[in-house]
N, C-alpha and C positions, 0 to 999 in steps of 0.2 A: 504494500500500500504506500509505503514511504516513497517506492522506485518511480512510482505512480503520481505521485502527486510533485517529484521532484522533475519527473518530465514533463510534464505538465504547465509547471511556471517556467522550465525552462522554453516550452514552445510557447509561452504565454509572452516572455520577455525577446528571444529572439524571432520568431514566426516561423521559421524555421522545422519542418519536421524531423527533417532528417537529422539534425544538429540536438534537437530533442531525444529519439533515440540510440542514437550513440553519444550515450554520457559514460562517462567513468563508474556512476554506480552499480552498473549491468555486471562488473566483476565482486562486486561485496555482492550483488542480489545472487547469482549463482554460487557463490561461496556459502552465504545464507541456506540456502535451497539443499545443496549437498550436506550440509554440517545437523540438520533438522532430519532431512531424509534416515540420516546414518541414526541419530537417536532417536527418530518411531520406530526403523525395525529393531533396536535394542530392545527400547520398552515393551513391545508387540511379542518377543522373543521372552520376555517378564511376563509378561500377563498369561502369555502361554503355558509358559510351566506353574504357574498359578491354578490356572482351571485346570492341570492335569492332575495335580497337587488335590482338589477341591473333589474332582470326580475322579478319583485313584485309580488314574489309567498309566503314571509314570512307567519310566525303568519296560518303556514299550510295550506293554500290558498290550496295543491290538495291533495284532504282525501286519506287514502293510503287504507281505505275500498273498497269494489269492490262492487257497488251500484247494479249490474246486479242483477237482479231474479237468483233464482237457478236454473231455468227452459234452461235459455240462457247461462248459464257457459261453453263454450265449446271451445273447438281449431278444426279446421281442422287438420289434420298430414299427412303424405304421408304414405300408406299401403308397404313395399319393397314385403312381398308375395304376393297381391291379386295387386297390381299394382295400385289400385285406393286411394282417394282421403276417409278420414273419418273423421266422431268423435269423439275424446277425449274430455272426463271430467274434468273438474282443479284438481278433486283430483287424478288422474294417473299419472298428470305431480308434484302435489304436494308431492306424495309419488316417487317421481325421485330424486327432491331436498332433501328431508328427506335421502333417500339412499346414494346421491353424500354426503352428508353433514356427512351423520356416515362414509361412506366410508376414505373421508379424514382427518379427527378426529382419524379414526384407524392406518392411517398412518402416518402421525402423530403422534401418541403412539406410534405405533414401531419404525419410526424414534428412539422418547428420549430414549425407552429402550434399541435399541440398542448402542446407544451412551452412555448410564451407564454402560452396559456389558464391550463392549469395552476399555471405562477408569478403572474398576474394571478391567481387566487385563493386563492391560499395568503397572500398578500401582504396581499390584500384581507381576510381572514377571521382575521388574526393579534388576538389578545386575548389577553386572561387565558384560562388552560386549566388543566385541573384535571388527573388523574397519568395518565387512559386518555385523552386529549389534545380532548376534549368543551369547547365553549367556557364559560368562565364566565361573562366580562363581555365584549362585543360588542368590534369595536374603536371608539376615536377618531375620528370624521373629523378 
């Protein structure tokens, strides 16, 4: 909220947008962001052993292996073509999560590369700029 309001009067006093979002606070606000990040899943990691503690499941009381036969591994799914009721395998529904899982990993990726593209030319493209933020004089090499 602070990052926010400081960019804010900054584009309040120069007009400026661009000049407004690249302030120096963007490194204390990601340093912020990581330093909080790191202490909720601490606490979350507390709290956890807490309710295990509470409902005396510690010390791995429920195996996370899947005791079933291979023979019984199975889901019901609803069919949308054939209308009826079937069986899926765990590993069809396993290879969904492996797909959602690369899917969002990819996105991810492109997210950060787009976000290095982007700062590599804003970077690159910084000059003199006149008030609707149009360059006037090129930059320096």
């Amino acid at each position: 909220m602070i990052l926010f309001l400081y960019q804010l009067n900054l584009y309040r006093m120069t007009g400026l947008w661009q000049e407004a979002l690249d302030s120096p606070m963007n490194g204390v606000y990601g340093l912020s962001v990581a330093i909080w990040a790191t202490l909720f899943v601490i606490s979350w990691k507390r709290k956890q052993k807490m309710i295990q503690h509470i409902w005396c499941c510690q010390n791995n009381a429920f195996s996370k292996i899947d005791e079933r036969k291979d023979e019984f591994k199975y889901y019901n799914t609803f069919n949308d073509r054939t209308g009826q009721q079937e069986i899926m395998k765990i590993e069809t529904t396993q290879m969904r999560k492996n797909m959602l899982k690369f899917g969002s990993f990819f996105a991810l990726a492109t997210v950060f590369a787009s976000m290095i593209f982007y700062q590599t030319i804003i970077f690159n493209t910084k000059g003199k700029r006149d008030a609707e933020g149009n360059i006037i004089e090129p930059p320096t090499s």
